[in-house]
C-alpha positions as CSV (number, residue, x, y, z in Angstrom):
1,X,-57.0,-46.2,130.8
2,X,-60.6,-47.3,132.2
3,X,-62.9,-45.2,133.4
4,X,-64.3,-47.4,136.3
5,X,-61.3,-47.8,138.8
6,X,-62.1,-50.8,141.7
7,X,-59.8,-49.2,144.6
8,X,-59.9,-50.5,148.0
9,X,-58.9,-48.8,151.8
10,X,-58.0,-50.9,154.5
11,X,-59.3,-49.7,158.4
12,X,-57.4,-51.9,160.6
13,X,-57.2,-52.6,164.6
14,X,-53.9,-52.5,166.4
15,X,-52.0,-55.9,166.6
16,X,-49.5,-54.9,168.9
17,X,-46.6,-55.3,166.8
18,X,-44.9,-53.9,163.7
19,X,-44.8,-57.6,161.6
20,X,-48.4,-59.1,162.4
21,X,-49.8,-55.5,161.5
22,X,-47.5,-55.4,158.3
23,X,-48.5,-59.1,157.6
24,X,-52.2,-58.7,158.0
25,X,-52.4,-55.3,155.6
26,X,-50.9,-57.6,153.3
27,X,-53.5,-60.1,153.4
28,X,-56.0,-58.1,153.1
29,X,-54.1,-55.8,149.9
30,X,-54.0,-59.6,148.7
31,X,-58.1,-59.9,148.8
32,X,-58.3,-56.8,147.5
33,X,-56.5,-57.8,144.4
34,X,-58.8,-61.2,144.8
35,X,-61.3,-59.0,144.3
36,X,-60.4,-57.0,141.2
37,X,-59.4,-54.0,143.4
38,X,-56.3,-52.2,141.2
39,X,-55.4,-49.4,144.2
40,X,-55.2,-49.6,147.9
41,X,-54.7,-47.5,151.1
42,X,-53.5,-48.1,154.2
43,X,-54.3,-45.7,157.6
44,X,-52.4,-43.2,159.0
45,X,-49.2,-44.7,160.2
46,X,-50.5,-47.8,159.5
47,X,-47.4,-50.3,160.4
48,X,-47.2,-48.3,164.4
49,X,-49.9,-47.9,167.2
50,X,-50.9,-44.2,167.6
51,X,-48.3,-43.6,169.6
52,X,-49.3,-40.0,169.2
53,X,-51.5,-39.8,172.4
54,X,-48.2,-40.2,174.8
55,X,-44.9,-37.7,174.3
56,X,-42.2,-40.0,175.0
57,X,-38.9,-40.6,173.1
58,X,-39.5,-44.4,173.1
59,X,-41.6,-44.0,170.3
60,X,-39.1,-42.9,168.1
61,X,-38.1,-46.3,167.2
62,X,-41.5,-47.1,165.1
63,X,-39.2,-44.3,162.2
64,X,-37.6,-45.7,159.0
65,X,-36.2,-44.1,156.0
66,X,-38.7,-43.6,152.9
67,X,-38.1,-45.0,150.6
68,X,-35.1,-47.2,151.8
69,X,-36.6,-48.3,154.6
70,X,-38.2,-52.2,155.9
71,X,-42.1,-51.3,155.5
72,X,-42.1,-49.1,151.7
73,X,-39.6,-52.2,150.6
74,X,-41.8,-55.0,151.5
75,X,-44.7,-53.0,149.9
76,X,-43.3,-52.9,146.8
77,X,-42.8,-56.5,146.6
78,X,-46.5,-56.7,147.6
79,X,-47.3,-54.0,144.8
80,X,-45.0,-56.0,142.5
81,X,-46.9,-59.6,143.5
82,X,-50.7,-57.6,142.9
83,X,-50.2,-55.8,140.5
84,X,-51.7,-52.4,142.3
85,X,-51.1,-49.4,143.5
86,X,-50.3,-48.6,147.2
87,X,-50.3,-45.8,149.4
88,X,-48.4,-46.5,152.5
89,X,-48.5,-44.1,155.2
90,X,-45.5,-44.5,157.5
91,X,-43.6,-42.5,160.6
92,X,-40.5,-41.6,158.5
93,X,-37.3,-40.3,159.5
94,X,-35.4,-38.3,157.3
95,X,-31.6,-37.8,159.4
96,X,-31.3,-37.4,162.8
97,X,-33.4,-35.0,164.3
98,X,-35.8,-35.2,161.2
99,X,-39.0,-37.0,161.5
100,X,-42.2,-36.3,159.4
101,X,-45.9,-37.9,159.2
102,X,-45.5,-39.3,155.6
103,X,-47.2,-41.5,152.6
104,X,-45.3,-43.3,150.5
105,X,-46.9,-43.5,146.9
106,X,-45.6,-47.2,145.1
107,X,-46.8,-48.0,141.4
108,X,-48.6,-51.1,140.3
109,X,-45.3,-52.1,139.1
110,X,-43.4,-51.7,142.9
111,X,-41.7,-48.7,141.4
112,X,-41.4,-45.7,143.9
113,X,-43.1,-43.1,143.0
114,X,-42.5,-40.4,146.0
115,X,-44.0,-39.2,149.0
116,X,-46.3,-36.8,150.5
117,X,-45.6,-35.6,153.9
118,X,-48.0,-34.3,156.6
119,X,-48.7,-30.4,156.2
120,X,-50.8,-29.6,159.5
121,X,-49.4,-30.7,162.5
122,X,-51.9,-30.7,165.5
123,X,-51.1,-30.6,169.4
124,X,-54.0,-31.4,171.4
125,X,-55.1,-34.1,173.8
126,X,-54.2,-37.2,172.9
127,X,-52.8,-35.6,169.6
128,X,-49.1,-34.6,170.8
129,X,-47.7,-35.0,167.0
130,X,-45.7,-31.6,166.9
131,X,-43.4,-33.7,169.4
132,X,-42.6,-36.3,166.8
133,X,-43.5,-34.6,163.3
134,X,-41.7,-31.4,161.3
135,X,-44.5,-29.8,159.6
136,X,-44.1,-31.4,155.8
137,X,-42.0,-29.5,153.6
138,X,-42.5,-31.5,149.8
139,X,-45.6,-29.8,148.5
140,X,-48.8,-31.2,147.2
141,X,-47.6,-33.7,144.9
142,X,-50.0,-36.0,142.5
143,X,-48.8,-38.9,141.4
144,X,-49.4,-40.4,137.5
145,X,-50.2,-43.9,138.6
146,X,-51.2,-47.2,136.6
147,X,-55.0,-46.2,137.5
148,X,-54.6,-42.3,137.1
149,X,-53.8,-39.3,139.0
150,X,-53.6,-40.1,142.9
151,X,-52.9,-37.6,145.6
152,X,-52.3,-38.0,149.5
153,X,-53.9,-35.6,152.4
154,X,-53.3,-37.0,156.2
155,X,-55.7,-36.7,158.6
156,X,-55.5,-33.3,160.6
157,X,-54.5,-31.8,156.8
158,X,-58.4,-32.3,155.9
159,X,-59.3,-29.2,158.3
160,X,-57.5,-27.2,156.0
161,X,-59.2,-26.4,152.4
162,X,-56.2,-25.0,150.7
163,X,-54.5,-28.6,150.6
164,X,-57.3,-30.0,149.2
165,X,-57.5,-27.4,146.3
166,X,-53.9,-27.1,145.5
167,X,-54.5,-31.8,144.9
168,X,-57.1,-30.6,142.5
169,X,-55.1,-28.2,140.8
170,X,-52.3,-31.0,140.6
171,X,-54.4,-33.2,138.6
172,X,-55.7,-35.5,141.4
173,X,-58.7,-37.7,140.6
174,X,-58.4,-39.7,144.1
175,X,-57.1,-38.6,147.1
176,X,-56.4,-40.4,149.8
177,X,-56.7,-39.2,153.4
178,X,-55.3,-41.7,155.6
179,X,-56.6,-40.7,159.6
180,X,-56.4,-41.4,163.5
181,X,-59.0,-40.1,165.0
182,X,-61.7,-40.6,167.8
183,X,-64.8,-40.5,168.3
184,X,-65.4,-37.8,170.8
185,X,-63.5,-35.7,169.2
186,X,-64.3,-34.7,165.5
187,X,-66.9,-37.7,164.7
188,X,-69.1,-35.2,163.8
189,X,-66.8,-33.5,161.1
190,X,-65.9,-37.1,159.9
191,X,-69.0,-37.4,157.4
192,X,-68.8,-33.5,156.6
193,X,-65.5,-32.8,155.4
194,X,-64.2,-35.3,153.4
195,X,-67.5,-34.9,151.3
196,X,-67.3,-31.2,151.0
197,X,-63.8,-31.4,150.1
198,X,-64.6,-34.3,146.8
199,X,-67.5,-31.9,146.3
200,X,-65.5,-28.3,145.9
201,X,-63.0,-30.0,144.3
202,X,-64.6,-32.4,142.1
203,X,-62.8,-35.5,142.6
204,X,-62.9,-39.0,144.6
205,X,-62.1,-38.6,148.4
206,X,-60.7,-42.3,150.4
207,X,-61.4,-41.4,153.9
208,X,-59.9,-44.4,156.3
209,X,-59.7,-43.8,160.1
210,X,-58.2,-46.6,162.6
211,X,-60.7,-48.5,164.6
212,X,-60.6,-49.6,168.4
213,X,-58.9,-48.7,171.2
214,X,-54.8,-49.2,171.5
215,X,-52.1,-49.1,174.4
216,X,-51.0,-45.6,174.8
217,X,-53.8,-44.1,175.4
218,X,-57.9,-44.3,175.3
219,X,-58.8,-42.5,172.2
220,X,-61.6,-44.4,170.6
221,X,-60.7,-45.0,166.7
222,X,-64.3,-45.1,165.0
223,X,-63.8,-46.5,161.7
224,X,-66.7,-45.6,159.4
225,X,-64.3,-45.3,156.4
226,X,-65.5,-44.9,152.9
227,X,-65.4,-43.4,149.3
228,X,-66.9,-40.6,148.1
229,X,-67.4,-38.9,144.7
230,X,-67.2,-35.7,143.2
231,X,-70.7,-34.9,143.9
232,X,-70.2,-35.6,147.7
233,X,-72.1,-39.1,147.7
234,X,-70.6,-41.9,149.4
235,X,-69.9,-44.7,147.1
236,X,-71.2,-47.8,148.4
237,X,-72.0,-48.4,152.0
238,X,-69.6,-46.3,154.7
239,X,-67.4,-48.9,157.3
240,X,-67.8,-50.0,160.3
241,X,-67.8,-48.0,163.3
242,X,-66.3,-50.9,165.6
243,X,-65.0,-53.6,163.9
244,X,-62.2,-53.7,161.1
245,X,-63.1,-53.7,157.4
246,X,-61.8,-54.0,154.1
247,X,-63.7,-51.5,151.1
248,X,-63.5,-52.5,147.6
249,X,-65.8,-49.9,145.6
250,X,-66.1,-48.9,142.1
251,X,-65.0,-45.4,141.3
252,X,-66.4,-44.0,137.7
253,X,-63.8,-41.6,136.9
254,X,-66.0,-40.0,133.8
255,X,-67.9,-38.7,136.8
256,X,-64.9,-36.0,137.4
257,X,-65.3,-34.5,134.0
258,X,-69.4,-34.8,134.0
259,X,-69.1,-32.8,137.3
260,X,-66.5,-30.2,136.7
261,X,-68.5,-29.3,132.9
262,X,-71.9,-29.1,135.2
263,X,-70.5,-27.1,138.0
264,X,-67.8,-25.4,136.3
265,X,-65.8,-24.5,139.8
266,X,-62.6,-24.3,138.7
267,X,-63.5,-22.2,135.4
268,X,-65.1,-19.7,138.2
269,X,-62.0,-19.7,140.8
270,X,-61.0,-16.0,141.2
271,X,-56.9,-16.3,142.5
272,X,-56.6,-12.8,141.6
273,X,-58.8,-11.7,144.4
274,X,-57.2,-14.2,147.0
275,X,-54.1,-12.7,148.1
276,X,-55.6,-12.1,151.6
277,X,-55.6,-16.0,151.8
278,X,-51.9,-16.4,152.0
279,X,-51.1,-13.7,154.6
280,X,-49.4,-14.6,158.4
């Protein structure tokens, strides 16, 4: 397997419906691939609005099963056609009564590979997810993909360090943390955390956020998505703060072990002394 992996994220503006938003992601996972890109990302709930700044029941309908349902199908075709690796982050239902924030993780083959679902579920202004989304309930998986070891962390989930340590325990080399967020509200984190994170954890970081404004509400989705490496340096230029984007960057994976031999941070972890950690 190379070292150098070309991956790509997609921040994306609201069409208005389900098909053109589909159809455009597609398109532009189709550049990518143009463009020697061999893994891709989509944003949080990436086929839907953010339908998360209103409470009402109407919004339900946006839910399909995962894996069986219309949006993980058709991206495995698309993985199938491009021969890369997807991370699809849907609204999924599970049974009636069972609805979780999830990412679907598809193989440069279109095989299924699972899903992660959304730990940390926030309830705030113009953040009213607890009314739509269980807390997820399937661990911290990392999936052994055609390009290496990827691992999934949504939005809100990125406040919390422990998720990000238990993906670099799992093996991750690249996590992806598809987001909706806006910019009065945590734009100043945005550049921070995601950085800190690859840096404690010594491993590539995807940050994508939405961009623009949509119909249910007037959060302002700021963009500015990007890559960042184990030593907390953005790889490449960082994305538009207005406008939507495709990024296709260059990830050195040799970096990971270069970094972890230098820094040595999980040689020096201490778990014995952490039991405090886990407490209620």
């Amino acid at each position: 397997m190379a070292n150098v992996v070309r991956a790509a994220l997609v921040q994306a503006t609201w069409t208005g419906d389900t098909e053109s938003m589909v159809a455009k992601h597609e398109e532009h996972a189709r550049e990518a691939a143009r463009r020697g890109a061999k893994v891709i990302g989509f944003q949080e709930v990436f086929n839907a609005p953010y339908f998360c700044q209103v409470q009402e029941p109407e919004h339900y309908r946006w839910a399909e099963p995962v894996p069986d349902g219309p949006t993980v199908r058709r991206m495995q075709n698309l993985a199938r056609e491009t021969g890369m690796v997807i991370v699809v982050p849907v609204f999924e239902i599970e049974q009636s009564g069972f609805y979780y924030n999830t990412a679907a993780v598809i193989d440069a083959d279109g095989s299924y590979l699972g899903k992660y679902r959304k730990h940390h579920i926030p309830q705030v202004k113009g953040f009213w997810e607890k009314y739509y989304f269980k807390p997820g309930n399937a661990g911290w998986p990392v999936f052994d993909t055609a390009v290496g070891k990827v691992g999934v962390y949504i939005c809100y989930d990125r406040h919390f360090p422990e998720g990000w340590r238990q993906l670099g325990l799992n093996g991750a080399q690249l996590v992806y943390n598809p987001s909706a967020t806006h910019r009065g509200l945590s734009s100043h984190l945005w550049r921070l955390e995601q950085p800190a994170a690859a840096v404690a954890n010594e491993y590539f970081v995807a940050a994508i956020n939405r961009v623009g404004v949509e119909e249910y509400g007037d959060n302002d989705f700021y963009g500015t998505s990007y890559f960042v490496d184990p030593r907390g340096q953005f790889v490449g230029e960082v994305a538009s703060d207005s406008k939507e984007e495709l990024l296709v960057r260059d990830l050195d994976f040799a970096v990971i072990e270069e970094v972890r031999q230098l820094w040595a941070f999980y040689r020096d972890r201490r778990p014995d002394a952490y039991e405090g950690l886990v407490q209620p």
